[in-house]
C-alpha positions in Angstrom: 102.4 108.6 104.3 99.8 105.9 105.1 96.5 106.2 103.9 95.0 102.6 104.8 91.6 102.8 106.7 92.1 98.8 107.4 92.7 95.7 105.9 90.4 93.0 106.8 91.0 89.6 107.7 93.9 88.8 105.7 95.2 85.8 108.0 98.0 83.9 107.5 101.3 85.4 106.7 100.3 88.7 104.5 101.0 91.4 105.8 98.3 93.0 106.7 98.8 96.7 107.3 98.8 99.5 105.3 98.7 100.7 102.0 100.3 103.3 100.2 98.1 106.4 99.8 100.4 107.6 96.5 102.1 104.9 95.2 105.3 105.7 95.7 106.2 102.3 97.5 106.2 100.9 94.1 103.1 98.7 93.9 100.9 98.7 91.2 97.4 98.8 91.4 94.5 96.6 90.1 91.2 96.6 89.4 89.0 98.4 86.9 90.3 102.1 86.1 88.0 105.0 86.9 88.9 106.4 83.6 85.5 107.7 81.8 84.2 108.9 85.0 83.5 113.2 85.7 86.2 115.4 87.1 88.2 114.4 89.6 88.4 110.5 89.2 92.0 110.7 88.5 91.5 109.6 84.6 93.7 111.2 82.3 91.3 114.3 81.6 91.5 115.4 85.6 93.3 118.5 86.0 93.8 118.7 90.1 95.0 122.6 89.0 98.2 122.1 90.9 101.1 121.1 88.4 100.3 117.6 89.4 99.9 115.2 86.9 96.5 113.2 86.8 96.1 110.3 89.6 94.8 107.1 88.2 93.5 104.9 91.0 92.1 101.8 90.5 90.1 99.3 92.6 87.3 96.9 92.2 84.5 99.8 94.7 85.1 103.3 95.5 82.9 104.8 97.9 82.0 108.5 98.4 80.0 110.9 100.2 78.5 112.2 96.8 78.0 108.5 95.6 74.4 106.5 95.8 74.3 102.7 96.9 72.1 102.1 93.7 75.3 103.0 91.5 77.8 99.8 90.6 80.5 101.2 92.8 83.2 101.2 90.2 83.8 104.7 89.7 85.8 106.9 91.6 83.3 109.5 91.3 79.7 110.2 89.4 79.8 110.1 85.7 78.9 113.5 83.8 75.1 112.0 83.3 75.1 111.2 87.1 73.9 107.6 86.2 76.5 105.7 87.7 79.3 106.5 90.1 80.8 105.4 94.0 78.9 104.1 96.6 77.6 106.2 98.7 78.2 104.1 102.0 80.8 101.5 103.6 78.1 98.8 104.5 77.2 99.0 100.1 80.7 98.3 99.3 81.1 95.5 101.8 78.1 93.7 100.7 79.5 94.0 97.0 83.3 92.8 98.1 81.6 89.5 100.0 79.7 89.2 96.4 83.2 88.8 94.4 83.6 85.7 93.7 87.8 84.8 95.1 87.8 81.7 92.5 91.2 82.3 90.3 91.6 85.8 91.8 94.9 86.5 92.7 95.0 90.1 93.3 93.3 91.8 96.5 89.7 93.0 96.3 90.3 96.9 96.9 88.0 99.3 98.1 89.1 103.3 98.0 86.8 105.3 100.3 86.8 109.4 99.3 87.2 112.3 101.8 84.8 113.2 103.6 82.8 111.9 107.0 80.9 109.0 106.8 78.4 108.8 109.9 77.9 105.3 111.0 74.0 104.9 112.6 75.1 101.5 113.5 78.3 99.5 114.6 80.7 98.8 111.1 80.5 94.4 111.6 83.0 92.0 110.0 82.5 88.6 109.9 83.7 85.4 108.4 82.3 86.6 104.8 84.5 89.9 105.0 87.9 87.8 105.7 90.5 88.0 102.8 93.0 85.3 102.3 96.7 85.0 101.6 96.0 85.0 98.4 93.1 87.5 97.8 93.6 90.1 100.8 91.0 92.7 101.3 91.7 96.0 101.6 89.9 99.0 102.1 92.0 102.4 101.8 92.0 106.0 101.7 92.0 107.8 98.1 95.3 109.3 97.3 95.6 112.6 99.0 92.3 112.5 100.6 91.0 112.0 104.3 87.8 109.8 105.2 86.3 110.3 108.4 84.4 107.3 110.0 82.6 108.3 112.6 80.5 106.7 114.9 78.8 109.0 116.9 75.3 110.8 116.5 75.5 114.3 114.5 74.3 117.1 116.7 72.5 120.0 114.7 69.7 122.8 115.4 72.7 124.9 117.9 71.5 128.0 118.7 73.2 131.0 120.3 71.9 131.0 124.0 74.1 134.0 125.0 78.0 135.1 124.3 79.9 132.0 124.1 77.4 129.7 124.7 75.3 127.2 122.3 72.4 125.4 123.1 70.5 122.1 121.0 67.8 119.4 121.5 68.4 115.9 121.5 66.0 113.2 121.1 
């Protein structure tokens, strides 16, 4: 099952489509573990409550609808004091992959985005600064078992019932 939300500008020869969402293709991971991190981080104190034994996902930024762009990215989720955790949006973790530095690296620069819908109030942009290499692809990806939602469109609320079947709202 594929789980890749893109990969960006890998050029050359690398493949770049998907990644696995579980791991069972055989590839390892890299990147700093999200071991130490609260409940559900995968680390080896997560119980999912299913039989399942604990995930452990690495990758250099996570990003999560919980998460806040003022954290360091580099846990899966919030840590148990709430100081430090994902980020909270896809334009934070793509500033912090153009600040990696690619001299030496020879694994890809990972990002692993949570469930959940993130609303985009402006166009998602690459550009030159977001293209991988052969070398050091970049790859953003779903979290194991989970289902991110990038959406583009303008969120609708304030519905109200105008009669049987039918719902009225405002727009600006």
């Amino acid at each position: 099952m594929s789980a890749a939300l893109l990969a960006a500008g890998c050029g050359g020869s690398h493949p770049s489509s998907l990644v696995s969402d579980g791991g069972s293709s055989g590839s390892s991971d890299t990147g700093p573990s999200t071991d130490g991190a609260a409940p559900r981080d995968g680390g080896p104190n997560d119980d999912a409550g299913d039989g399942t034994a604990p995930i452990n996902v690495t990758a250099d930024f996570f990003v999560a609808v919980d998460g806040k762009d003022s954290w360091s990215g580099t846990l899966a989720a919030p840590n148990a004091a709430a100081s430090d955790g994902p980020f909270k949006t896809l334009g934070k973790a793509q500033t912090a992959v153009r600040a990696v530095s690619r001299t030496g690296r020879t694994t890809p620069i990972q990002v692993v985005v949570r469930g959940g819908t993130y609303i985009l109030a402006a166009p998602w942009t690459f550009a030159a600064a977001d293209a991988g290499t052969v070398a050091v692809p970049i790859v953003y990806a779903a979290y194991p078992g989970e289902t991110p939602i990038v959406s583009g469109g303008v969120e609708l609320g304030g519905w109200t019932s105008a009669s049987a079947g039918t719902w009225t709202t405002t727009t600006q």
